[in-house]
C-alpha positions in Angstrom: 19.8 -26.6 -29.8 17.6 -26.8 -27.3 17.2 -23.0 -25.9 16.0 -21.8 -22.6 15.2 -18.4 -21.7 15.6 -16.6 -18.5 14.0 -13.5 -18.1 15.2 -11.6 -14.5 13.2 -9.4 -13.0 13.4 -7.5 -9.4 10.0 -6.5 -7.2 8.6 -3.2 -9.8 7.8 -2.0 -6.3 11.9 -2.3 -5.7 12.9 -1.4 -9.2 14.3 2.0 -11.5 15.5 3.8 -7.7 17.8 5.5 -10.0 14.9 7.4 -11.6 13.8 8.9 -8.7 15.1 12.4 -9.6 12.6 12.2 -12.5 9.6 10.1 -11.9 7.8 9.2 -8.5 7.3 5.8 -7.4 4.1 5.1 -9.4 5.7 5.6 -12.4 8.7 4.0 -11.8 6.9 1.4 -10.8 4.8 1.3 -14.2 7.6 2.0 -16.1 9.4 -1.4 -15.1 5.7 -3.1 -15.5 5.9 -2.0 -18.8 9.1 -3.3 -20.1 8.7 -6.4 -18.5 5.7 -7.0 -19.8 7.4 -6.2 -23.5 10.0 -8.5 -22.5 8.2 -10.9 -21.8 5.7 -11.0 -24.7 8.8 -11.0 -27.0 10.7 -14.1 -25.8 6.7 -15.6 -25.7 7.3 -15.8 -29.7 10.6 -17.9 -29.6 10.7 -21.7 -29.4 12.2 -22.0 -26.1 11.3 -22.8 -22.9 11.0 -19.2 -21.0 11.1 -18.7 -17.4 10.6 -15.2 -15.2 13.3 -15.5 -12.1 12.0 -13.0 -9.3 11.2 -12.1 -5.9 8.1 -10.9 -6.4 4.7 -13.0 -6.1 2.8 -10.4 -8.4 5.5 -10.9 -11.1 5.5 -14.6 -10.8 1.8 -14.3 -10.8 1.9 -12.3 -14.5 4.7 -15.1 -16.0 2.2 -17.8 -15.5 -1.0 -16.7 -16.5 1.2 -15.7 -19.8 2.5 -19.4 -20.0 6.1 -18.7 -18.7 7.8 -20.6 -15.9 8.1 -18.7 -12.6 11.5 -18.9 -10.5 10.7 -17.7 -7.3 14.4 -15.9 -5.7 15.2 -14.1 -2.8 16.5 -11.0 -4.5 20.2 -11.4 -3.0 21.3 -10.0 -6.2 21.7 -10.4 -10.2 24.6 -13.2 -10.0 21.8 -15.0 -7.4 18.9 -14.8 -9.7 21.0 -15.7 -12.3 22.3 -19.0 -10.6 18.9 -19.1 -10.3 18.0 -19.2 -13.5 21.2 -22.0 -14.6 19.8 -24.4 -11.8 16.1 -24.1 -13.6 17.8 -24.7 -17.2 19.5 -27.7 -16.4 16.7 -29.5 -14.7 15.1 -28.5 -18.0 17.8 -30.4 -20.2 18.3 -27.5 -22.0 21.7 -27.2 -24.1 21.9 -23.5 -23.9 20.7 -20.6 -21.8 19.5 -16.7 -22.4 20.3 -14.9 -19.5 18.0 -11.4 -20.3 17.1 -8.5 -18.3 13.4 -7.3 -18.2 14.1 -4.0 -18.7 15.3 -3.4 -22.1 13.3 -0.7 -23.8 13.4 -1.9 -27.2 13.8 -6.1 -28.1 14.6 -6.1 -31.6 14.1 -9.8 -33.3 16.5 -9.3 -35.9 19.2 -8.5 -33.2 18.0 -11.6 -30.7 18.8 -13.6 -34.1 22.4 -12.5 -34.3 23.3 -13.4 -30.8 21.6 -16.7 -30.6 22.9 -17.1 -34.6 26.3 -16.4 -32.6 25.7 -18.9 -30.4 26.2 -21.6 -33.4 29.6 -21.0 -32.7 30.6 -19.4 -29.5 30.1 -21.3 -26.2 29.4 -17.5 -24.8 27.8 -14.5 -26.3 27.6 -11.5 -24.5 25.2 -8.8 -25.0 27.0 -5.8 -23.9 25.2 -2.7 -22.8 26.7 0.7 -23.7 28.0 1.3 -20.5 29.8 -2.2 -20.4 27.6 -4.1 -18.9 25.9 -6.7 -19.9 22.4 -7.0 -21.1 22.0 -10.4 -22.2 24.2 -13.6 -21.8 23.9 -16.5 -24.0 25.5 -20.0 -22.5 26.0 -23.1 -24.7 25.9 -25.6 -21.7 24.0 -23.6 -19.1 27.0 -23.7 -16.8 29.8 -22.9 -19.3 31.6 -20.2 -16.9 30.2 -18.4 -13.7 28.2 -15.2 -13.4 29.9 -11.7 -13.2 27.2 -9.0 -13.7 28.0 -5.6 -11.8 29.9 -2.4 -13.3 32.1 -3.2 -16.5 30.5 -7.0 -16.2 30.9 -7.2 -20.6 34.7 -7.2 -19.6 34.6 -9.7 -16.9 31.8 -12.4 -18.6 34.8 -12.3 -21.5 37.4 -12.6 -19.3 35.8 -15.6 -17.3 34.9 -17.3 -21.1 39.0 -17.2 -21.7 39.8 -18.8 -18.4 37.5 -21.3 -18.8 38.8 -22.0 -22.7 35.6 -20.9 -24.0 34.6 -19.3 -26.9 33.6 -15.9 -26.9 31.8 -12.8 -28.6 30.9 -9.5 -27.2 28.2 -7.8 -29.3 27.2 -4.4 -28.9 23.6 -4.4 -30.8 22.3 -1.2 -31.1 18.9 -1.6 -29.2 19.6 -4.4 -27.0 22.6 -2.4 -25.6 20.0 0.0 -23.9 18.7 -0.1 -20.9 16.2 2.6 -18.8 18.8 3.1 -14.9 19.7 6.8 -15.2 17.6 9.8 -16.3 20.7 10.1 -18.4 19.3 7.1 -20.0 15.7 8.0 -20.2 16.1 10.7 -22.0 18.6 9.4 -24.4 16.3 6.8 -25.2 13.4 9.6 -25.9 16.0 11.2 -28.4 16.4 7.8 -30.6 13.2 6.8 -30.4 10.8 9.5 -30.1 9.2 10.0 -33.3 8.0 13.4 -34.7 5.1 15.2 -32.9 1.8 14.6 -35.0 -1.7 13.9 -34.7 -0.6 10.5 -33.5 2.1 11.3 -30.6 2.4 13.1 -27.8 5.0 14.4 -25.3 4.7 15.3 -21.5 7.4 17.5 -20.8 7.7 17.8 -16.4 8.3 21.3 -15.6 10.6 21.4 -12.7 12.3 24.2 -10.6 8.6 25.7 -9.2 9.3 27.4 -5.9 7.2 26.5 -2.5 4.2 28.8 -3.8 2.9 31.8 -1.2 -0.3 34.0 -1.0 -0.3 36.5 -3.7 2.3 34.9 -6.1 2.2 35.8 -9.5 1.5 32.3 -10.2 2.2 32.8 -14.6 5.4 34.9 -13.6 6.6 31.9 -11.9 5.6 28.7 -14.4 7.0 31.3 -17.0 10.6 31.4 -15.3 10.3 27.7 -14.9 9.6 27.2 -18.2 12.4 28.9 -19.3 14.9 27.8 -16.9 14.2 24.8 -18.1 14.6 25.0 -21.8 11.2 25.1 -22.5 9.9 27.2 -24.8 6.1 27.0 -25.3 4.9 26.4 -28.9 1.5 27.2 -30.4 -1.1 24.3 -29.4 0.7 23.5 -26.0 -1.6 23.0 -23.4 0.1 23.6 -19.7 -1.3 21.6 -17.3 -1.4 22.8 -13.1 -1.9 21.3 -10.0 -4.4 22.9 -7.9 -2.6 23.0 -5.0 -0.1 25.8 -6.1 -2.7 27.3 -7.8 -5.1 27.7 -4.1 -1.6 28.7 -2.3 -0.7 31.8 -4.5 -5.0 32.4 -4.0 -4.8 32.3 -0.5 -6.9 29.6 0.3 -5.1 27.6 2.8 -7.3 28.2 6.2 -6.8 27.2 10.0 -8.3 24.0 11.1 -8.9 25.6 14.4 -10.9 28.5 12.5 -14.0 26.5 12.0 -16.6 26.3 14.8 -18.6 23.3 14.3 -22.2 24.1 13.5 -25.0 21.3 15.0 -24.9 19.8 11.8 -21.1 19.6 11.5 -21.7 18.1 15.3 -24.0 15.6 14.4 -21.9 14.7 10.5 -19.0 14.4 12.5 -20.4 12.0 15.5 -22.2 9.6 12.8 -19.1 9.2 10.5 -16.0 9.9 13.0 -14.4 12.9 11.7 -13.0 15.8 13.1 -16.2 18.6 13.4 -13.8 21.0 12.5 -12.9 19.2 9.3 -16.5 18.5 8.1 -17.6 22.4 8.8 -14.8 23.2 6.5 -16.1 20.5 4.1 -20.0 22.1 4.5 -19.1 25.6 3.7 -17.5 25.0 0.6 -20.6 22.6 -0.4 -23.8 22.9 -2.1 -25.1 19.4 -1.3 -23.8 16.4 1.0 -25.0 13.4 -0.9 -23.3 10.8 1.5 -21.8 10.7 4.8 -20.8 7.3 6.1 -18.3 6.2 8.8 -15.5 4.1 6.4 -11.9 3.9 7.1 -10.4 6.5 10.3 -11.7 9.3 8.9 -15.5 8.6 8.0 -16.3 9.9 4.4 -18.1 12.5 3.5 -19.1 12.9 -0.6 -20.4 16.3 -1.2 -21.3 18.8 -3.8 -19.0 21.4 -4.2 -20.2 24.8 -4.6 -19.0 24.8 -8.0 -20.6 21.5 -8.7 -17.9 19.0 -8.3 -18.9 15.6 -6.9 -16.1 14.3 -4.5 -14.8 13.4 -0.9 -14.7 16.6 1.6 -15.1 19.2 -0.8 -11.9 18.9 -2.4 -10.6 20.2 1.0 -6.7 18.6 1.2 -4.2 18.3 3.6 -1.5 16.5 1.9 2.0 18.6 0.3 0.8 22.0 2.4 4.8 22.2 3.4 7.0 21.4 6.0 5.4 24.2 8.6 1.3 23.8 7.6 0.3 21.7 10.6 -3.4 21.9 11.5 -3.6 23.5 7.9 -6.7 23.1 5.2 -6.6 23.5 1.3 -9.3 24.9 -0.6 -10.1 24.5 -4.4 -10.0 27.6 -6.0 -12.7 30.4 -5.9 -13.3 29.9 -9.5 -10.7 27.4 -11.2 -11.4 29.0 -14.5 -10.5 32.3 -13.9 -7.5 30.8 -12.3 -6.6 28.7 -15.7 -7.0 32.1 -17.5 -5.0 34.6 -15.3 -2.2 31.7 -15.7 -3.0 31.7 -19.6 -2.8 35.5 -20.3 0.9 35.7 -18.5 1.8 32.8 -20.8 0.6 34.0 -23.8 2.4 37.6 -23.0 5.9 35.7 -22.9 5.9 33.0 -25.2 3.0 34.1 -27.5 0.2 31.5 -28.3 -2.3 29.9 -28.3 -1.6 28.0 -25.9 -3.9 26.2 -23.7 -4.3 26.0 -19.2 -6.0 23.6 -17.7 -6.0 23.4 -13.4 -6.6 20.3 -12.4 -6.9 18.2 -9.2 -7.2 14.4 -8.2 -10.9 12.7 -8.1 -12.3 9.6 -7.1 -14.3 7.7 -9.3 -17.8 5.9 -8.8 -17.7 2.1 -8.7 -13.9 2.3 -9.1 -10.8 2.3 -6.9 -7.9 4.7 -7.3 -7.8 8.6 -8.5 -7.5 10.2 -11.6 -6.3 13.5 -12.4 -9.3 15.7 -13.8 -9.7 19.1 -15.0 -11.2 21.4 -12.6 -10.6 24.7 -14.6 -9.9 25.7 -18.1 -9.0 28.1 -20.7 -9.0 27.4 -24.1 -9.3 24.4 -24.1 -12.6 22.7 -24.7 -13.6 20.7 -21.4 -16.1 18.5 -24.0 -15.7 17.8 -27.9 -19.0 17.0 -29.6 -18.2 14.1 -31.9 -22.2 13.7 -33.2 -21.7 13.9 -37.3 -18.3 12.3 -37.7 -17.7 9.2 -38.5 -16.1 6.3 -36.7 -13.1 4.1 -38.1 -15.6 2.1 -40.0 -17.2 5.7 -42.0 -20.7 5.1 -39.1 -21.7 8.3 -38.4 -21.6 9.1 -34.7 -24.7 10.2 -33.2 -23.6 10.9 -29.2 -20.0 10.8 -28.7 -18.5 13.4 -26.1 -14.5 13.2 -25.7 -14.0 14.7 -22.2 -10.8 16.5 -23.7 -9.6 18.5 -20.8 -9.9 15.4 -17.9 -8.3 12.9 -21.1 -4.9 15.7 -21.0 -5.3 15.9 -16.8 -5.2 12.3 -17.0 -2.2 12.2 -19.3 -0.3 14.4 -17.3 -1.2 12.9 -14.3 1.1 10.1 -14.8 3.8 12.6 -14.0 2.3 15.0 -11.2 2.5 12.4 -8.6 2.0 13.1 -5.0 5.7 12.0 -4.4 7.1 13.8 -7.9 7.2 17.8 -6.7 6.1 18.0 -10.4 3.2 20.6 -10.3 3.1 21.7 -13.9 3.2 19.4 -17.0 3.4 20.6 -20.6 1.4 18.5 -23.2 2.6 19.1 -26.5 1.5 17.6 -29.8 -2.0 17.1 -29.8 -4.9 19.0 -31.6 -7.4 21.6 -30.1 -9.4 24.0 -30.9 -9.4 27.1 -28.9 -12.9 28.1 -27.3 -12.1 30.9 -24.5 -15.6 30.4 -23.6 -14.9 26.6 -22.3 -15.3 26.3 -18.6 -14.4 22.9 -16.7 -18.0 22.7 -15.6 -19.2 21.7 -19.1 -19.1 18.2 -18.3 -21.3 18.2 -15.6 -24.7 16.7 -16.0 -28.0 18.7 -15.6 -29.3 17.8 -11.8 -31.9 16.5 -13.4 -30.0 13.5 -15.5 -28.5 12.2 -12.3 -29.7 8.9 -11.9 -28.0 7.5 -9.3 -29.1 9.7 -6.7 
């Protein structure tokens, strides 16, 4: 038969709202990248003619440069896109049509086979989802019966096939049933698929329940009881990973806009680059160096060195998730982020025994890049650098200068959960290798002065 294969797939700006509880918008938005993107590579591999039916220009954009037909729809539902998708088969001539959803976690080809295999002989094969929904639709023509997707839509496709006089089958296949809505689902899918924790694989466990942080809060105490209430239970070789932010609240280091008085060179910074004079006398007395002040965007920029030898925008100085009544507010890095990590550290270690590692960490530009990345800023235990020089690469080469920055590779792994719109502050990272060095400090990855050479 000649097959045609309709992939549907929302706006992954639009998509996975039911996941909100548990992931922010970036990764929601990733997430439903992700499994489209696996989709779509799968049904690549058949001998079909395949076609992405969307609203979204970006997702038509990523069918076509992977050789799939885009269907460009207006996103008045599933039923709509999936008219969509029968008007695009016919004009194709094709005898049958795969109706599919992009976001099915796990496309298994052996279980593709038995439905279309099913198809041999049933006019319609429906690919029910565990909830009793459906998946995946198969049509021998393209217009056997109308669309019914919605709640219990398994029942009603069947039910349609029967008016009609068509053929039917209902198949329940054990991955293709699946599907990522709920964080019900999401985290039944982590128990049937997750393999063992080894050298190889790694889970990010979000630590949720943290209180709006004050001045003076026994910072450990709290992750502690979080960790607990959660039912986590910290095992030897977890690192736990912390925003800054609650870190500088329970240090005190929120300060008053209005408690800066400009200095002449905050005057004149602030006049060239057109920011507030307050805001760039905060930004000079927490800095060691101003390597670039340039009027960009409605706020200027100003790239500094911070006193403890960070290079980024205004000192690390945030004013972004202070709370509700922090108007005209300023955050400050920590003092000494290490000492932070290790205060945090020693309360772990006195409840759930160890080692286990800290890292604080905050987000950082990048040089010649867009976008920020979540970076260590403070340690303990865990080394900030591992010096690879001596061991050999996949191929037995021995290495001679290769430097994994450790700590900002697990920041950077957590990060993916401790979005600005997540209220996720503290992330456990369980399952990889370390080895503990108390001595580590964050500022082991920066370069000497000296080997800047881009100054």
């Amino acid at each position: 038969m000649t097959l045609a294969v309709a992939i549907l797939m929302k706006d992954p700006a639009q998509a996975k709202t039911r996941l909100k509880p548990v992931l922010g918008s970036d990764a929601r938005e990733r997430l439903a990248l992700l499994m489209f993107e696996n989709t779509l590579d799968h049904f690549l591999r058949l001998p079909a003619r395949l076609a992405v039916v969307t609203p979204s220009d970006r997702i038509a954009g990523i069918a076509r440069a992977r050789g799939a037909a885009a269907v460009i729809e207006d996103g008045n539902g599933i039923d709509a896109a999936a008219e969509a998708a029968r008007r695009w088969a016919l004009a194709e001539g094709a005898a049958s049509l795969l109706v599919v959803h992009a976001d099915i976690p796990t496309l298994d080809e052996s279980e593709i086979a038995t439905l279309l295999d099913a198809g041999n002989t049933r006019a319609v094969v429906i690919g029910e989802s565990i909830d009793g929904g459906t998946n995946a639709i198969l049509l021998t023509p393209p217009d056997a019966i109308g669309f019914r997707f919605g709640p219990s839509s398994a029942a009603a496709h069947e039910a349609a096939a029967r008016s009609a006089g068509r053929t039917v089958a209902r198949l329940r296949l054990p991955f293709l049933s699946r599907d990522l809505d709920t964080p019900d689902d999401l985290r039944a899918f982590a128990s049937i698929s997750a393999p063992p924790i080894d050298a190889t694989a790694l889970a990010l466990l979000a630590v949720r329940g943290i209180p709006e942080i004050r001045a003076d809060d026994d910072l450990g105490a709290i992750i502690s009881e979080a960790l607990s209430a959660a039912g986590i239970d910290l095992e030897a070789g977890d690192i736990v990973v912390v925003a800054q932010k609650i870190v500088s609240k329970s240090e005190a280091r929120l300060r008053r806009l209005d408690d800066f008085a400009p200095s002449s060179r905050a005057l004149e910074i602030a006049d060239r680059i057109g920011k507030d004079a307050r805001k760039v006398e905060a930004i000079l007395s927490e800095s060691a160096d101003v390597l670039r002040a340039e009027r960009m965007g409605a706020d200027g920029l100003l790239i500094t060195r911070h006193r403890a030898g960070w290079i980024c925008a205004n000192a690390g100085i945030d004013e972004s998730n202070l709370g509700s009544d922090m108007g005209g507010m300023l955050m400050l890095l920590p003092e000494d982020a290490d000492a932070s990590a290790r205060r945090i550290r020693d309360r772990l270690e006195h409840r759930f025994s160890g080692p286990v590692g800290v890292l604080v960490t905050d987000t950082f530009g990048r040089p010649w890049r867009n976008g920020l990345v979540n970076v260590a800023i403070g340690v303990a235990g865990v080394p900030a650098l591992v010096d690879w020089a001596g061991r050999g690469d996949a191929y037995g080469r021995a290495l001679k200068a290769t430097l994994p920055a450790l700590a900002d590779e697990v920041a950077a792994a957590a990060g993916l959960l401790m979005q600005k719109d997540a209220g996720v502050p503290v992330v456990v990272v369980r399952g990889l290798e370390w080895t503990d060095r108390p001595e580590a400090s964050a500022r082991d990855v920066l370069r000497p002065i000296a080997q800047e050479l881009f100054q």
